[in-house]
N, C-alpha and C positions, 0 to 999 in steps of 0.2 A: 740805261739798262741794256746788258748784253744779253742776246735771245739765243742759243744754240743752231745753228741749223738743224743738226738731226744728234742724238743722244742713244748710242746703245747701251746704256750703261748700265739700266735697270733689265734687259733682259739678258745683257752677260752674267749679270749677277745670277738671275735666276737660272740660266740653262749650266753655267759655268760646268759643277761637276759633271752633266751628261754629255756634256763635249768635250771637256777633256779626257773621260772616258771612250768616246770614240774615235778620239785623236790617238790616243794611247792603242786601241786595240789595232785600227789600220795602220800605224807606226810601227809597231812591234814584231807585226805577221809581214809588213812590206805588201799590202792588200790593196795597191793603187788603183789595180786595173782588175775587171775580173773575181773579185774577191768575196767574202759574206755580205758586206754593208752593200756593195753594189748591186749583187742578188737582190738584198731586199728590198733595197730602195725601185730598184727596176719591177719587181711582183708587186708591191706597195703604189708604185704609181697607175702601172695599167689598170690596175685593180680603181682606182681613183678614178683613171679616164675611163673606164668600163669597155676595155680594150681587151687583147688576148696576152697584147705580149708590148714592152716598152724597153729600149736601148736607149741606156745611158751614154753621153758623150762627155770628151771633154773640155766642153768650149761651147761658145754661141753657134760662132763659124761652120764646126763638126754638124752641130745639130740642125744646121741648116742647109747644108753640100748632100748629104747623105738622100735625105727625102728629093732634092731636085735628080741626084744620080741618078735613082731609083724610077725615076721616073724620064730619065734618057736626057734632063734638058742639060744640054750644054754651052759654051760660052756663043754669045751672041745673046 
């Protein structure tokens, strides 16, 4: 019996149209950086973390350089 590791196939199915739709609107405007969806998502999250304000990055790396900058530590 072959077991899948992992299966997304029942939630493409289901989210399908609202991601292509959001593929499509960030596609179409060129909204990579800076854009509506990142607005939101950036209000949307702090709002979540019960924060004021939340910057989106893009990458693991980004999201983790930025808060050490910020706070002065550098190599070593």
């Amino acid at each position: 019996m072959k077991i899948p590791f992992v299966s997304f196939k029942p939630m493409e199915k289901e989210l399908d149209k609202e991601l292509r739709a959001a593929f499509e609107r960030v596609y179409t405007r060129s909204w990579y950086i800076e854009g509506c969806e990142d607005e939101a998502f950036e209000k949307a999250f702090a709002e979540f973390c019960g924060v004021d304000y939340c910057v989106g990055t893009g990458n693991g790396l980004d999201a983790l350089m930025l808060p050490l900058k910020a706070l002065g530590v550098g190599e070593g």
